[in-house]
C-alpha positions in Angstrom: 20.0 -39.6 15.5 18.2 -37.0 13.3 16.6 -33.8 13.7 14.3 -34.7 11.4 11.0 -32.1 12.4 10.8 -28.5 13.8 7.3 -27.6 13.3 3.8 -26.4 15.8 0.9 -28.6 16.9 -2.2 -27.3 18.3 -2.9 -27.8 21.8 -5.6 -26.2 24.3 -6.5 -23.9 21.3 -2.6 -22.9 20.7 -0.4 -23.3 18.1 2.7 -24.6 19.8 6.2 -25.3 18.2 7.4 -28.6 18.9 10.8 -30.5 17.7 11.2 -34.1 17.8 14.7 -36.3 17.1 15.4 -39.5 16.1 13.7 -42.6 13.9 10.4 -41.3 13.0 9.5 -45.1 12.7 10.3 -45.6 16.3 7.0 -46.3 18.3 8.1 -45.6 22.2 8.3 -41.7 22.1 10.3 -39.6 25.3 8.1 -36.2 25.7 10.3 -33.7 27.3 8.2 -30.8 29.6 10.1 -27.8 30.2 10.9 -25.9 33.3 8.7 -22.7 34.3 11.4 -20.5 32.4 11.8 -23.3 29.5 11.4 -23.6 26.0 12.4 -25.8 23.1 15.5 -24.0 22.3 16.5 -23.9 26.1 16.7 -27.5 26.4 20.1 -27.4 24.3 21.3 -30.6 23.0 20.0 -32.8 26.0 17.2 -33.6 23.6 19.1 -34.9 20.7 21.7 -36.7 23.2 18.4 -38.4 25.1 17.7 -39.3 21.7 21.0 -41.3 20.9 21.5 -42.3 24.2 18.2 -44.6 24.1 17.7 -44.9 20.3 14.4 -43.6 21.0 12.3 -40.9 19.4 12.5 -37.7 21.7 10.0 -34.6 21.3 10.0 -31.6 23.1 7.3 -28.4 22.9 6.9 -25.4 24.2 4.3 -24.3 26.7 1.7 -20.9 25.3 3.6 -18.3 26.3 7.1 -19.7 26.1 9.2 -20.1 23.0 7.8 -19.0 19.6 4.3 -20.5 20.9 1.3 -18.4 20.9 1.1 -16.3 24.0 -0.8 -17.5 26.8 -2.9 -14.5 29.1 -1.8 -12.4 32.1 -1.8 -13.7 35.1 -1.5 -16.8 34.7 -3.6 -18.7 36.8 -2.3 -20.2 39.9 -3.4 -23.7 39.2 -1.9 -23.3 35.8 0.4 -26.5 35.8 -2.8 -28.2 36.8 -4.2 -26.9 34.0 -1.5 -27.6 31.5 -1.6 -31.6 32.1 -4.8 -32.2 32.0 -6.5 -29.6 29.4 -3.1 -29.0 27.1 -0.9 -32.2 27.0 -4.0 -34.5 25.9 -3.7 -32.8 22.8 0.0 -32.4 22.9 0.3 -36.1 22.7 -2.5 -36.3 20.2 -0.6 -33.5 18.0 2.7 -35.5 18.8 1.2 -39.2 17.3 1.9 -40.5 20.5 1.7 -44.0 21.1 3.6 -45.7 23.9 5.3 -42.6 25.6 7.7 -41.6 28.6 6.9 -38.3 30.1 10.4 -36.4 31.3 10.1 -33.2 33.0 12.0 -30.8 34.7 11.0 -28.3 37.5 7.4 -27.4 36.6 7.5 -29.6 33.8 7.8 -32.6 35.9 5.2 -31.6 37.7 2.8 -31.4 34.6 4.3 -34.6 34.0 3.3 -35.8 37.2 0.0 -34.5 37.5 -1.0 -35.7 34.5 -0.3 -39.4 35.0 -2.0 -39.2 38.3 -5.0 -37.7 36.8 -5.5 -38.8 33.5 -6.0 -42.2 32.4 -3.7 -42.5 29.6 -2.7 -45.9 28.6 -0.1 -44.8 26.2 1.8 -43.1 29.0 4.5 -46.0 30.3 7.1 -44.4 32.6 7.5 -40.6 34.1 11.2 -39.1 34.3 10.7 -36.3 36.9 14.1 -34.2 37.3 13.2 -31.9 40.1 9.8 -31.9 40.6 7.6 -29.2 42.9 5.0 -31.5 44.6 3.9 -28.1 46.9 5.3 -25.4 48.1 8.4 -24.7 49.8 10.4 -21.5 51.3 13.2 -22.2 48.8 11.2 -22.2 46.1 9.9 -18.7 46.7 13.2 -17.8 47.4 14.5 -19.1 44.2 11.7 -17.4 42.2 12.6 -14.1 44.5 16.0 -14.4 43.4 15.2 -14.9 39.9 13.1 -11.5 39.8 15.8 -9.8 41.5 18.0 -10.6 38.5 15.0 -9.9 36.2 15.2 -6.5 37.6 18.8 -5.7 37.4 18.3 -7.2 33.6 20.8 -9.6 33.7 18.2 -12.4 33.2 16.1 -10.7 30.2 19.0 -10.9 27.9 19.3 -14.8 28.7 15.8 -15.1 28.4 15.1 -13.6 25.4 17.3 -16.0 23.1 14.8 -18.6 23.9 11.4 -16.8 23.9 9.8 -14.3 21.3 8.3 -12.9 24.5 10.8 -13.2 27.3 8.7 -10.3 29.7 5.7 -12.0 29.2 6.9 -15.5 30.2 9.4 -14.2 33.0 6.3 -12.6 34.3 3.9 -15.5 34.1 5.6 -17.8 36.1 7.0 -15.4 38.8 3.8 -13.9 39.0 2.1 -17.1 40.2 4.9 -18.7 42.0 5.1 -14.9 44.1 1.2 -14.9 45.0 0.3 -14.9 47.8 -2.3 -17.4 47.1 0.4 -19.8 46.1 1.6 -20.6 49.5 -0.7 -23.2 50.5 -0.2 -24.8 46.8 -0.1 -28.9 47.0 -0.4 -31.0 44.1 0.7 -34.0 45.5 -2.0 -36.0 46.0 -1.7 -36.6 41.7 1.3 -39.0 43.8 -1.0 -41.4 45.3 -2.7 -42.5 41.6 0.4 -43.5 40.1 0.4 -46.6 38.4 3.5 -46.6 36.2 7.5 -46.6 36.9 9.1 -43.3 37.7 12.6 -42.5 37.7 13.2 -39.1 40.1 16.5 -36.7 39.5 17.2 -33.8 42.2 20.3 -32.2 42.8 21.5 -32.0 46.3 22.4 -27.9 46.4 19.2 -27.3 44.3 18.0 -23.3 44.9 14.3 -24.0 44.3 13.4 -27.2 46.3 14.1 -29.5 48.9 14.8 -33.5 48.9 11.4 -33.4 50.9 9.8 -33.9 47.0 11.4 -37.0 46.1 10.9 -38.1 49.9 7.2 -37.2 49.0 6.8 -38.7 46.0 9.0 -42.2 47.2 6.5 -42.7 50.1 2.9 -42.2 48.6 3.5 -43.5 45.3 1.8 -47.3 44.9 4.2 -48.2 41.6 7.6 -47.8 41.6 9.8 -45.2 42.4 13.5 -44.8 41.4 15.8 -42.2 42.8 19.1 -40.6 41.6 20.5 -37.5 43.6 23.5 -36.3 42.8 26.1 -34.2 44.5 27.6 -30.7 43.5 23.9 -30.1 41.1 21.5 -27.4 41.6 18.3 -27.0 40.0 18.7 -28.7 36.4 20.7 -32.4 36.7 20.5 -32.2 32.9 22.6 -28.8 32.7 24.6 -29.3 35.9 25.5 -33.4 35.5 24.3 -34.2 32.5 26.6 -37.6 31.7 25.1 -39.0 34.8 21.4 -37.9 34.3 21.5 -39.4 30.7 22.7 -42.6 31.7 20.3 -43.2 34.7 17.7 -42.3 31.7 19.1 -44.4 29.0 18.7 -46.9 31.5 15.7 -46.7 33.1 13.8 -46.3 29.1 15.9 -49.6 28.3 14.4 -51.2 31.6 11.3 -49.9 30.9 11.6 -51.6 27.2 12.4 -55.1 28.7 9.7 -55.1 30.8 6.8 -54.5 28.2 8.7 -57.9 26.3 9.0 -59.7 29.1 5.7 -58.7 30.7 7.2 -58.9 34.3 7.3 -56.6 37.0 9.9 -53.4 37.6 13.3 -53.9 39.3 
């Protein structure tokens, strides 16, 4: 397992830095979306430790407006994740020399993740990874993102925020700012759910502040391909951060599955 590029692609007229690990030769590629406060450098090691896990190549970017990407405008729209799969992570993937690929996302990551495989027909894009996904909105999300401002406010969470961003305000501000609209309320991507065609493997923690099982319940009943679940107990918001050993062998696991299935040509179980 290297680290073997740190560099930017262009994407939806942005220059956004991207990392990628492992055997540059290695044609399946894990994408990894970030959450609405994410970043390449706030991913940690769980990148590199994908990377090894699976002996797969891993890449991860940041979203404009996150990271030491260009900045993205004020406010940011409220369809933005929308947005973000189907005008940005074309190019992404483009800029990334995708071929076959897994999308992993977490929070509104796997919801770009989501929404793009339900939307766009990409025939590179083999499996989804969704930890924590927002399908629509829920009263503990806003209360999560209330929280979150609250300790934006008392600035205990600008200090965190800006090790991973070159302009923590601006991104703290983006994504509160939409998911705090009013016009947000009524928010519902999940229809994107009813056009998937390829595997997923779903991750949620069982105290998690932001969201409710009701999203993998969602997501389990309307998709038409199949849908894997792992919940896990005593994990909030991030499986990857809170039980990462057990989230990164359900994904080495699911990729290797994945792997057997495009040689054997047979269906997913």
């Amino acid at each position: 397992m290297t680290d073997w590029t740190d560099g930017w692609i262009e994407a939806g007229g942005k220059a956004l830095e991207c990392r990628q690990w492992g055997d540059p030769g290695e044609e399946l590629l894990i994408v990894m979306l970030h959450e609405g406060l994410g970043s390449v450098s706030a991913w940690w090691d769980f990148p590199a430790l994908v990377s090894a896990d699976t002996g797969r190549r891993v890449a991860a970017y940041s979203r404009a407006g996150h990271g030491r990407s260009d900045a993205a405008p004020l406010p940011r729209p409220l369809d933005y994740m929308t947005r973000e799969a189907v005008d940005v992570l074309p190019d992404v993937l483009d800029g990334l020399g995708a071929g076959r690929c897994v999308l992993a996302g977490h929070s509104d990551g796997a919801t770009i993740a989501a929404v793009y495989a339900g939307s766009v027909s990409d025939a590179r894009v083999r499996g989804l990874i969704l930890m924590a996904p927002h399908f629509f909105a829920e009263p503990e999300t806003f209360a999560g993102v209330s929280a979150a401002r609250a300790a934006w406010e008392s600035g205990r969470l600008g200090e965190r925020l800006s090790r991973h961003h070159d302009d923590a305000e601006a991104a703290f501000l983006g994504w509160s700012g939409a998911w705090l609209d009013d016009g947000f309320r009524g928010w519902n991507v999940a229809d994107a759910i009813d056009h998937l065609r390829i595997p997923t493997l779903a991750i949620q923690g069982r105290d998690d502040g932001y969201g409710t099982l009701a999203q993998i319940l969602e997501l389990e009943e309307r998709s038409p391909a199949p849908v894997e679940t792992l919940i896990l107990d005593r994990c909030g918001h991030g499986p990857h951060r809170d039980r990462p050993d057990e989230t990164r062998a359900a994904i080495a696991d699911f990729v290797a599955r994945l792997e057997r299935i495009e040689e054997a040509g047979v269906g997913f179980a």
